[in-house]
N, C-alpha and C positions, 0 to 999 in steps of 0.2 A: 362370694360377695353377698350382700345381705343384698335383696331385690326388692322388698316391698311391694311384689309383683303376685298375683295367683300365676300357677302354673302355665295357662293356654297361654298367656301373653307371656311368661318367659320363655316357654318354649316357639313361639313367634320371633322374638328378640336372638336367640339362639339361630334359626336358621337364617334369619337375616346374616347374621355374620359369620354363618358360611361352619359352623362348630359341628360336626358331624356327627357327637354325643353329648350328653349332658344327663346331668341328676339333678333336679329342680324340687325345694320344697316350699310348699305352697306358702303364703304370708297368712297372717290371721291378721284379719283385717287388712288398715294401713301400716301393722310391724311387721318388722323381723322379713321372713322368708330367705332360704338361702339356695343358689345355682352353682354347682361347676361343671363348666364345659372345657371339651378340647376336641384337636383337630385328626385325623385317620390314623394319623401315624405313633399314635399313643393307644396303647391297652388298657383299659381302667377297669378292674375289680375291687367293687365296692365292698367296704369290710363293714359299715355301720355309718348309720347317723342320725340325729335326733333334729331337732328347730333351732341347737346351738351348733353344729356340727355335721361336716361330711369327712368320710374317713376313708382314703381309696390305697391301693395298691397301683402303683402306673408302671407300665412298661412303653420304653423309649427305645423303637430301634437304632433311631443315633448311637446310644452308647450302649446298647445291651444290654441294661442294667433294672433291675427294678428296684423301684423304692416307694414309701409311703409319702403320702401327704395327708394332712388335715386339716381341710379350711374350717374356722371357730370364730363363731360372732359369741362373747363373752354380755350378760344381759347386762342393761343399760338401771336396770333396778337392782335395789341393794339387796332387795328378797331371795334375788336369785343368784345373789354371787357363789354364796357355799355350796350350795347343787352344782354350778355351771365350772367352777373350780373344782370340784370332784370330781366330775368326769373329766376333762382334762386329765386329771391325773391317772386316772383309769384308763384313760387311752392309751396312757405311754407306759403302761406295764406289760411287759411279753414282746418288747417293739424288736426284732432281728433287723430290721431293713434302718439304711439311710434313712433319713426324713427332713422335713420340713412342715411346722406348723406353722402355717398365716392368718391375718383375716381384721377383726376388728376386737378387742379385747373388752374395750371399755370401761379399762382402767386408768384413771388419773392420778399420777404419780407427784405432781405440782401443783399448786392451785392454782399458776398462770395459764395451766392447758386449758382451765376449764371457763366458760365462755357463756353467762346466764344462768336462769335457774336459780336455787339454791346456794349459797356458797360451800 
């Protein structure tokens, strides 16, 4: 999730709810900044990540199984689309495991999503 937080207070916010680990990247300024945490029972090896992205490996003893995830906050400036969409893409080359990419994209596909600003 995007935090907007510097590190000490997410990682504050993390133990308050009890998250046992976590990968916290600082905010510059009042933007951006991104966290994922999870609880004992998950193995997390982190494979990469930048200020758009965290890129992990989990393992879940529930199912035995490992698989990728990538939380991706896509930038909210038009500067950055072509960079923040090429890696993207780059992530998903060589992918063997399940996955699931989430996060906030920040692309507007309608003009009713979009809410001020600019039109």
């Amino acid at each position: 999730m995007e935090t907007k937080l510097d590190q000490n207070r997410m990682e504050r916010v993390r133990r308050r709810y009890s998250f046992s680990g976590g990968i916290e990247i600082e905010a510059e300024g009042s933007r951006e900044g991104l966290c994922l945490t999870w609880k004992d029972d998950i193995v997390v090896t982190l494979r990469s990540y930048s200020k758009w992205h965290i890129d992990v490996l989990l393992w879940e003893d529930c199912i035995q199984k490992e698989w990728r995830f990538t939380g991706f906050y896509g930038s909210p400036y038009s500067k950055d689309r072509n960079s923040v969409w090429s890696l993207l893409n780059r992530l998903s080359q060589g992918n063997n495991y399940p996955g699931l990419v989430a996060g906030d994209f920040n692309e507007i596909l309608y003009s009713f999503e979009k809410s001020g600003g600019v039109p």
